[in-house]
BALO-215222 format. One record per residue (C-alpha): x, y, z. Coordinates in pm, whole numbers, plus 50000, padded with zeros to 5 digits. Example, Ala and Ser with C-alpha at 12.3 -4.5 7.8 and 13.67 -1.06 7.14 Angstrom:
512304955050780 513674989450714 
***
This chain:
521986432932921 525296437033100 527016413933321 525446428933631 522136419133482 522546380933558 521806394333906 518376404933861 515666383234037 512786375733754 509846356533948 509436328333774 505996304133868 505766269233737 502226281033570 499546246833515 498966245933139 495396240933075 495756223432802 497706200433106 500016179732837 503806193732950 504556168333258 508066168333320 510256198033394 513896206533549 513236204933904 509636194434107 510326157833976 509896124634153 511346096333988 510836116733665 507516124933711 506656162033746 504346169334022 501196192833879 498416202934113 495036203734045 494136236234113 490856245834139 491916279734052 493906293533758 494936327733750 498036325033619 501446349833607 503466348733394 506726363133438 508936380233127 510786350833090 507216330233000 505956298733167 506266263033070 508136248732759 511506264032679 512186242132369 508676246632179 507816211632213 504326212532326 502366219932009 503246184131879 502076168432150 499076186632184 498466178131816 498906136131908 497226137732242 494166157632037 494476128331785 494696098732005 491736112032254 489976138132110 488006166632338 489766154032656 492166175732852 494436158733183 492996193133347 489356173433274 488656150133605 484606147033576 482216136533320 479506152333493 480016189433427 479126178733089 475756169233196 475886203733435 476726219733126 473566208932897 471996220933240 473276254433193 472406252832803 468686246232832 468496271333134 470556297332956 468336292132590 465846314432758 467966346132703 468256362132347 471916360032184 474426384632295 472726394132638 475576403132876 475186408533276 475346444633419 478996441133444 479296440933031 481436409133028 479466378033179 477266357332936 474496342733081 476306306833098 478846323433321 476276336233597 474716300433590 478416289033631 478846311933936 475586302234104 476636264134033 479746266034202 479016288534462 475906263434543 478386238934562 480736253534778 477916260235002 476136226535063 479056204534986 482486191035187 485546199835047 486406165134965 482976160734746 484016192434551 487696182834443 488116190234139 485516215934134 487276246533884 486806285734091 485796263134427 488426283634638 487396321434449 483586310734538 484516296834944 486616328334976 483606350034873 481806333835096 484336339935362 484316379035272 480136379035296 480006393234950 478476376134627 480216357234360 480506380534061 483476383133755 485456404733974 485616381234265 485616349134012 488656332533785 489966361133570 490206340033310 486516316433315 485706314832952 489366289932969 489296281933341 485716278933469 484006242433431 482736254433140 485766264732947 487576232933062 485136207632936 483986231832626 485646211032378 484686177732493 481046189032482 481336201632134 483386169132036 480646146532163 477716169332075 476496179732437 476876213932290 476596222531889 477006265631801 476086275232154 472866253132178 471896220132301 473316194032095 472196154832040 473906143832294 473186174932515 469556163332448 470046125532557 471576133332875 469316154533017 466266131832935 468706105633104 468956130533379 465676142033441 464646107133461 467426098533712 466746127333955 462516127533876 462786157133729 460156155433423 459546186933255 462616200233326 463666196032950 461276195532679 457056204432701 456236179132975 454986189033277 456516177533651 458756187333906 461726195333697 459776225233564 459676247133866 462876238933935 464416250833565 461976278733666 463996288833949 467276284433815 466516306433518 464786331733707 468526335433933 470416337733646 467946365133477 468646386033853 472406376233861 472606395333497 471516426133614 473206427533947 476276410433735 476686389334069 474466359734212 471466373934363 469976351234592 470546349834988 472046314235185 468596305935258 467126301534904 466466267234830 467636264234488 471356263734632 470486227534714 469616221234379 473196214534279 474366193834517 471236173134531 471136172034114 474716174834041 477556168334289 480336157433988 480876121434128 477156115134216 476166100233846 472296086933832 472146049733627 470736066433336 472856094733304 476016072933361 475316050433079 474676079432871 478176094432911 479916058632880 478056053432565 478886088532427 482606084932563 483066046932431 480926049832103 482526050731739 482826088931710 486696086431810 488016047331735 491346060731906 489636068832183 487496043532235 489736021332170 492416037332489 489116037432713 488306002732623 492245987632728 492186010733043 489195996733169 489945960933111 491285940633367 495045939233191 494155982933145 493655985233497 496125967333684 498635983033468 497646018933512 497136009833890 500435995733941 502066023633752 500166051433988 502196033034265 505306031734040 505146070634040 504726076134404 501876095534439 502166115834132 499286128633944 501146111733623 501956075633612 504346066733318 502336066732994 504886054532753 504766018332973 500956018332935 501096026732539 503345999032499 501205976432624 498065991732449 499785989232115 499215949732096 495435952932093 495205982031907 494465988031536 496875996931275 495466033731268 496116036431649 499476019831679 500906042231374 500026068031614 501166053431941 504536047931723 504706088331605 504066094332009 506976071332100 509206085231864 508106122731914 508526119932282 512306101132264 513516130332043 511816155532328 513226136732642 516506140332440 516326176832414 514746182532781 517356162432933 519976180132766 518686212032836 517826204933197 521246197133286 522956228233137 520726247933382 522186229333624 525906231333521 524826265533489 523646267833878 526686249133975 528516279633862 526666302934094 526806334633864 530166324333696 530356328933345 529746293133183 531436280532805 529926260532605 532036239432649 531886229433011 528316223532887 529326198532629 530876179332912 527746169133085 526386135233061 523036142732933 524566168132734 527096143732481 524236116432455 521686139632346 524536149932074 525246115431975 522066105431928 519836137531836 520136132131433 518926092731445 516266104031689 514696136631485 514596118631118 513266085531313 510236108431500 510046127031150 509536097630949 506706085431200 505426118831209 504806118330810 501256104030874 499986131731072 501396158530760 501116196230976 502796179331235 505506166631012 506276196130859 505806220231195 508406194031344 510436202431065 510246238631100 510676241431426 513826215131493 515726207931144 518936229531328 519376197331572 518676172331253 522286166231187 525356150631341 527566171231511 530186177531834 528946182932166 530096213932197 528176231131819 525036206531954 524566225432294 525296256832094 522786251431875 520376238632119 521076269832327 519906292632028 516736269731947 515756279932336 516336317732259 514116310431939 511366299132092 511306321732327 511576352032127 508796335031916 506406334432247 503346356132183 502736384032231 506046400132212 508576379632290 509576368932652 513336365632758 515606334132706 515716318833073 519866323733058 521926351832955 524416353232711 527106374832675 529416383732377 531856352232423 529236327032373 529376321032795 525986320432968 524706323133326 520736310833447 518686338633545 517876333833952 514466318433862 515586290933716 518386282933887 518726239833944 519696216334232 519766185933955 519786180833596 517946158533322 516046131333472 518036106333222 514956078933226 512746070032931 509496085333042 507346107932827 508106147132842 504226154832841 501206134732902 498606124632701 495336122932887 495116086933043 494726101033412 492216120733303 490136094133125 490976070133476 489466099033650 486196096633399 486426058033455 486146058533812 483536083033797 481556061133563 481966030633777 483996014333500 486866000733722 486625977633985 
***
């Protein structure tokens, strides 16, 4: 592109990951912490330039955060949509495999989804639904007098729906096992149907719970071949859900069922992260560093590891130590990146050297101190042996001492990388460079600060989200 093209607006969205690990990015920080919605609805844009994660750094973390607490996302806020989900499995194991709605596309699990949430958004207050995933799709159907159907839903369910979102957590703890009810799917509704008296809802015994899986399945068999819920705002059965599963409204049964399934041996990592966060040290911590963060979603994680590590077993704390090292070499990079965007904006469209770049603050200590922090994160990485050798890959360029001015350089071209890496095609560097090695930020991603410059983590690795399950559960004062 020519000079002129520095000129050209590219929309640029500060997209939610899913996956919900990348936490801190230039701009939309408070005291370091990046502030990420929950949104109940993700149908994400994403521009040419691509979303989140200029410097390819997430796939590590994922990898740790997967490690340390397997199944859970931070997008995850409820343990009860797993018990909503063995709902939808024994109601849904009346269709044959591969039976699609009307529309071609929605699986019978989806139009049990859509008459869940839209039963939800019906009967319940807003506040009783946060958290809810397609809540505001459903209310504004609702609005429009129309039914829910794929069209009107999240574009993307089978990722963004309650089901996609808490699909691997039900297939790590066994609520789910190759598209049928699993052990633990078993257990909790037995725990369930004795909560909410509904015998025979599950299983060959008669009682109330069997006319009301009769009802439920009998909606979902109509909503396949209209390919849209089928049943007017008088039917009773839209009561079902909030009466029977309202996320936060957890039976005594049913909530020692997910405890024990979320606590048990399966995952010593992750039982053993549950077990600090709910202790009384765990939970004055991670309440006094919500305060800390001033009202962010995202309290500082690498404080709360640090004091986890003491009580944690030599398995965990090499881990905790590959985190900690991992996420010091990524704050380097982040930092240093963040702040030539902002020397960039400074410029307003003027050509910028490297150079100038070299000069920044965040810049020169990232390039004194990048070598000793990628072989320390490398060597703590050698544990964990794809993520050793994918850190390798993907950052040996920045392993070696150097000048300011070759660092930024190279970290400058590690940015292009990545993005031209970005499936499917490619997507555009979020600068442009022209033939003298100068650069100017697109408009979308122009700064009004740098590199935060603190020692907090770059990403997050899933303690709000397993506070959120605690408080839930009743296992915090």
């Amino acid at each position: 592109m020519g000079e002129e093209g520095a000129g050209i607006v590219f929309l640029w969205l500060l997209v939610h990951n899913h996956l919900g690990l990348y936490r801190r990015t230039a701009g939309g920080r408070t005291g370091g912490t990046m502030w990420l919605p929950t949104l109940t609805e993700a149908d994400p844009l994403v521009s040419s330039e691509g979303a989140l994660d200029p410097l390819g750094l997430y796939a590590i973390a994922d990898a740790l955060a997967v490690e340390l607490v397997p199944g859970v996302r931070e997008r995850q806020q409820h343990p009860r949509f797993l018990t909503a989900m063995a709902v939808s499995l024994a109601v849904c194991a009346d269709f044959e495999d591969g039976v699609v709605a009307k529309d071609s596309v929605s699986d019978p699990w989806q139009v049990f989804e859509w008459y869940l949430v839209e039963g939800l958004v019906r009967t319940c207050t807003v506040d009783e639904i946060r958290g809810l995933p397609g809540r505001d799709k459903a209310a504004r159907a609702l609005r429009d007098r129309v039914p829910l159907a794929a069209l009107r839903y999240l574009k993307t369910p089978s990722v963004y729906g309650f089901h996609g979102v808490y699909r691997l957590l039900a297939r790590t703890l066994g609520v789910e096992a190759e598209g049928r009810l699993g052990e633990l799917g078993h257990d909790l509704l037995v725990a369930w149907g004795d909560d909410q008296n509904l015998t025979g809802f599950h299983g060959s015994a008669t009682g109330p719970g069997r006319e009301a899986r009769q009802q439920l399945v009998s909606a979902v068999e109509h909503g396949l071949k209209k390919g849209a819920t089928d049943r007017s705002g008088g039917w009773s059965g839209w009561t079902f859900f909030r009466d029977h599963l309202l996320p936060r409204r957890i039976g005594r049964r049913e909530r020692r069922t997910l405890v024990k399934a979320l606590t048990g041996p399966q995952s010593d990592a992750r039982r053993q992260v549950m077990g600090f966060l709910v202790s009384p040290e765990g939970q004055g911590l991670w309440r006094r560093l919500l305060d800390e963060a001033e009202g962010s979603r995202f309290a500082d994680e690498r404080a709360f590891h640090a004091a986890l590590r003491p009580h944690a077993s030599a398995n965990l704390r090499t881990l905790l130590d590959a985190i900690d090292a991992y996420e010091a070499f990524a704050q380097a990079l982040q930092d240093a990146f963040d702040e030539c965007l902002y020397v960039m904006s400074r410029n307003r469209g003027r050509r910028t050297p490297p150079s100038e770049l070299a000069r920044a603050r965040l810049v020169r200590e990232a390039a004194e101190s990048c070598a000793a922090l990628y072989h320390k994160a490398g060597e703590r990485l050698l544990p964990f042996t794809g993520e050793a050798s994918r850190f390798q890959d993907g950052f040996s360029a920045l392993s070696e001492p150097m000048g300011a001015e070759e660092w930024v350089e190279r970290l400058l071209e590690h940015h292009r990388r990545v993005q031209r890496n970005k499936p499917p095609n490619g997507k555009t560097p979020w600068f442009e460079t022209f033939d003298d090695g100068s650069v100017v930020v697109r408009p979308g991603y122009i700064r009004d600060h740098g590199g935060v410059g603190d020692t907090s983590y770059v990403h997050t690795y899933r303690t709000q989200a397993l506070w959120s399950f605690a408080e839930d559960l009743r296992m915090v004062s």
